[in-house]
N, C-alpha and C positions, 0 to 999 in steps of 0.2 A: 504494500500500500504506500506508495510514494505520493499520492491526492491526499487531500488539499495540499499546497505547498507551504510551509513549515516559515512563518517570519518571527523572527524571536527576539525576544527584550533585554538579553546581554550575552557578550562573548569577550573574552580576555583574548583573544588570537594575536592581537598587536603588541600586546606586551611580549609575548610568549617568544613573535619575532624580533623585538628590540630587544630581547634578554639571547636572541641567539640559539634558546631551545631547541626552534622549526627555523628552518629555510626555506627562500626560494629557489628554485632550478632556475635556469635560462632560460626555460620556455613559460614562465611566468604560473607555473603550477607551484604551492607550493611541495618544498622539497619533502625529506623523508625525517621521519623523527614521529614522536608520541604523541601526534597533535588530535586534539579530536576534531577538528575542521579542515579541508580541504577539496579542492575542487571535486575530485572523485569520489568520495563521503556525500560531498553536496547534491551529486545526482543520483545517487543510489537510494540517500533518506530522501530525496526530495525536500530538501531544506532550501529556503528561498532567500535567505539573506537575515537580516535585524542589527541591532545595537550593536557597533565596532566600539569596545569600551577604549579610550587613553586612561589608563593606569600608572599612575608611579609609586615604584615601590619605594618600599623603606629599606632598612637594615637589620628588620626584626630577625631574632635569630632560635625565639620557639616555632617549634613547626605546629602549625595551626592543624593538621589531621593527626597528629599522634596525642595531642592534648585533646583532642574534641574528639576522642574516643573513651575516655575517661565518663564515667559514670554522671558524675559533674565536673563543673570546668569555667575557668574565668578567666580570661587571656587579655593580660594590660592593651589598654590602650597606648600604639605606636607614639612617640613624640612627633610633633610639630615638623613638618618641612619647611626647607627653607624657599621662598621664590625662586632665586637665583638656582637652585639645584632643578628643581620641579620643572621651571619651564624647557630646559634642555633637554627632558625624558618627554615630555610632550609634545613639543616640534618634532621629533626625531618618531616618536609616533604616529603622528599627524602627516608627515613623509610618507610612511611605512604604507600607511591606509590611499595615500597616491600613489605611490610605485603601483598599487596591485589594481590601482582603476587603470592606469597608464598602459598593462600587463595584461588588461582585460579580465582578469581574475574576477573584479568586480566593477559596482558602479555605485560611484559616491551619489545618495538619493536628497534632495534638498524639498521635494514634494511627495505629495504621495502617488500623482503620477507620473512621480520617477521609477516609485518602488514596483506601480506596478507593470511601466515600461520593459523595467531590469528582469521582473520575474519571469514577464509574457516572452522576450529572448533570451531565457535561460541562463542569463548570468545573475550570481546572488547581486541582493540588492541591499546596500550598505548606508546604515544611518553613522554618521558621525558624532562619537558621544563622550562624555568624558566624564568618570566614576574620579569624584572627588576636587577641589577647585583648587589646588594646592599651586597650578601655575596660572592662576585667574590672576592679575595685581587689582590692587582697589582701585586703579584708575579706570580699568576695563578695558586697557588698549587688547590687551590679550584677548580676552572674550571677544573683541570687533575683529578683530584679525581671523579669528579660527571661526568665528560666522561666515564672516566670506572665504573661506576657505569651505567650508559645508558643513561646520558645526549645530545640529539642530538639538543637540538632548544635551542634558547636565546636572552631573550631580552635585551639589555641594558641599557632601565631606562623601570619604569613604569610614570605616570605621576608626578612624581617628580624628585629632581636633583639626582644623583647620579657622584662619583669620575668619571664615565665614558661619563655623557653626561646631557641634560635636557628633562626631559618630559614635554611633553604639559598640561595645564591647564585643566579643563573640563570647556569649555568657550562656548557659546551661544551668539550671532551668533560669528563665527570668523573661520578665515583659522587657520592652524597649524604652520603658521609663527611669533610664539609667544616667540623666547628666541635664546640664544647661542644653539653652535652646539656640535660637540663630544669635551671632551679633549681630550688632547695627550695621555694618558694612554686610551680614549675611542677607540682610533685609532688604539694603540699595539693590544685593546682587540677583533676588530675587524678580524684583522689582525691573533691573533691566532685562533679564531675562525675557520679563512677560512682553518690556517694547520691540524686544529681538525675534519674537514666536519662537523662543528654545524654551523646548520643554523642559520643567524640573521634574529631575526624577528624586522618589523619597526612600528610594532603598539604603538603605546605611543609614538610614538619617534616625535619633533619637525620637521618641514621644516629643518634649518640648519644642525640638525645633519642628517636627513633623505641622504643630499647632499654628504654632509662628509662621508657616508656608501658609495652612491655612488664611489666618487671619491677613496675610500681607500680599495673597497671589488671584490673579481675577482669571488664571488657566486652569483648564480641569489637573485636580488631583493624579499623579501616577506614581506607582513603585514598578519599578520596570523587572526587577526579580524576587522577589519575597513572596512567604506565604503563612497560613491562616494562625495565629499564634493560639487559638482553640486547641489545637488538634495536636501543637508542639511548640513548647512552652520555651521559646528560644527567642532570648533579645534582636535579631534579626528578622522575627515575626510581627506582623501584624495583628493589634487588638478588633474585636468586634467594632465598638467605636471608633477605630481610627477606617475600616473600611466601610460603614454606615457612611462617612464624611468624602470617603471616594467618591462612593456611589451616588452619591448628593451633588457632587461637583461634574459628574456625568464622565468620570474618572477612567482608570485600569490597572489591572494590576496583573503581573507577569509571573507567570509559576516557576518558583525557582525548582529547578532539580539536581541541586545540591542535596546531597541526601542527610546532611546534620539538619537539613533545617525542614522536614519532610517528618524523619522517623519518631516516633514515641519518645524514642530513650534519646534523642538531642545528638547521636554516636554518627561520624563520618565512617559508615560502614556503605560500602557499597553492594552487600547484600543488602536489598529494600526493593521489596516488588515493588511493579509499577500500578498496583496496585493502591499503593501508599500514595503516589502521584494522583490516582483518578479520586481517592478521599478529600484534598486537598483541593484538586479543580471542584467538584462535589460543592465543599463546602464553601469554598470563594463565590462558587455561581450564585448558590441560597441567601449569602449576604449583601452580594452586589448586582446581582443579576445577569446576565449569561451574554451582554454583548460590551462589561464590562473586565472579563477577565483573557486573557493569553497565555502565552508561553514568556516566557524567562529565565532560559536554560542556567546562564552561566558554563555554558562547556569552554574548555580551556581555562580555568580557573577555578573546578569544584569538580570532587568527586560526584560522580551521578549515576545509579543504579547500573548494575552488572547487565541486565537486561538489554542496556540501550549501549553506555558504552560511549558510542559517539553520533555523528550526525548519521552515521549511517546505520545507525541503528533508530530511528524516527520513524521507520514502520511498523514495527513493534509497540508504539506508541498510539501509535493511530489502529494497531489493529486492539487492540484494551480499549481504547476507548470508544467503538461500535460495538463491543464486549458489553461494555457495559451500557449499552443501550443510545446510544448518542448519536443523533440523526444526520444525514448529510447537510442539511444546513447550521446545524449546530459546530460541527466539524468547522466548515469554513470558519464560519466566528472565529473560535477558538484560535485555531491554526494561521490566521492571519486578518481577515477583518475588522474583528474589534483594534487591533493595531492602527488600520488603516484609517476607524473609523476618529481613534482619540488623536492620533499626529494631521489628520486633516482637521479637526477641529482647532488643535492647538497651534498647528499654525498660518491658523487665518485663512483656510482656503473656503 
């Protein structure tokens, strides 16, 4: 089952190639290595493209799946980056993600009749995004630059602080009511955002500042990969109330299949039927209602159920989820429209 075609609300793949993990070949495929994305992946799952995350890492030096195996578990939050470091790891990203339009790999999307241009000829169809605002500067010149370059999504912390706000811990068990909310300058950033139609994404983001997006943003609501913190009691989750407020803002929210943030016991096991994945879409629908939720893998950046693996493993996925009763129009939802339907709204088409 390669139908509907698969657009998804995060992918680490650009770090994974400015750290050097994956290559490209010369013919603009990427190269060989342990990637869970790649050209031939992408026609086999019928994966259509989504969220090209800019990531900069840190220096941390616990490993975040061998702690988050532990029964319980609370993993400090990184220190502070610096500008000056941050924005050289993001340019050099933001390259990365042109090389592979340049290469044909992909096609950077600034509309939504881009995405669905890129999908209808076969090539993935790439949002420009950036988890975390760590090379944002207060003056915004950055954010204008990487707009016109094809920046449309942005988050403004990753699970750490940043000038603009705090991110959540990776905490076991716990809500996401874990810290301060945005600052003042997270507020401006907010706030330009909404004149630039880039979307705020709320994943990593704490309760408090989750509120303060609220109270300060006139775009629908999105968490591009998180899920229902009902169902798994992980600071990374979402409370009822905070997805009530999604749903209200005519919002979305992207199923992460990271499997710590899925399973009961909170454990980065990659043993977790997908099963556990169709609980989660389940309950997201019943709160938000079914043309407000998607996908938001996280591949290349999170363990995720043995079953699936990688992009090519997304039939598997689809074939559970007509398993479990879920109609061909529902399917598209899921698998790509609701997508189309919250980034056309947000930006202004």
């Amino acid at each position: 089952m390669k139908e509907p075609l698969i657009f998804d609300g995060h992918n680490d793949l650009l770090l994974r190639l400015h750290n050097k993990d994956v290559a490209l070949d010369d013919t603009g495929v990427f190269g060989d290595g342990g990637r869970q994305i790649d050209l031939h992946k992408a026609e086999v799952g019928g994966f259509g493209g989504g969220f090209f995350a800019i990531f900069v890492p840190g220096a941390e030096s616990i490993s975040h799946n061998d702690e988050m195996m532990k029964e319980a578990y609370d993993l400090p939050l990184p220190p502070m980056l610096d500008w000056q470091d941050a924005i050289k790891v993001a340019l050099s990203q933001a390259a990365i993600l042109i090389e592979l339009e340049q290469r044909d790999a992909l096609r950077i999307c600034r509309t939504t009749a881009d995405i669905r241009a890129a999908m209808a000829e076969g090539r993935m169809a790439a949002v420009m995004h950036m988890e975390g605002a760590e090379a944002i500067d207060p003056d915004f010149n950055t954010l204008e630059v990487l707009h016109a370059a094809g920046l449309r999504s942005l988050g403004p912390v990753w699970s750490r602080p940043t000038r603009y706000g705090h991110g959540v811990p990776f905490r076991f068990p716990s809500s996401s009511d874990t810290g301060d909310g945005l600052t003042s300058d997270g507020v401006r950033l907010v706030k330009r955002c909404n004149a630039l139609k880039i979307m705020i994404d709320l994943s990593h983001m704490n309760e408090a500042g989750f509120w303060d997006v609220v109270h300060n943003s006139d775009a629908p609501l999105v968490a591009t990969h998180s899920n229902a913190g009902a169902l798994t009691r992980h600071s990374r989750n979402l409370s009822d109330r905070q997805l009530h407020a999604i749903r209200d803002s005519d919002g979305m929210v992207g199923l992460n299949f990271a499997v710590a943030f899925l399973r009961e016991d909170g454990r980065m096991d990659e043993n977790t039927p997908i099963s556990r994945m169709l609980d989660h879409l389940d309950y997201l629908m019943a709160e938000l209602g079914e043309d407000r939720v998607g996908m938001g893998s996280d591949f290349d950046g999170a363990a995720v159920p043995a079953e699936i693996g990688t992009i090519a493993g997304l039939p598997a996925l689809r074939k559970a989820m007509v398993a479990r009763g879920y109609d061909a129009a529902l399917m598209k939802k899921l698998c790509h429209e609701n997508w189309l339907r919250v980034l056309g709204t947000t930006w202004g088409e």
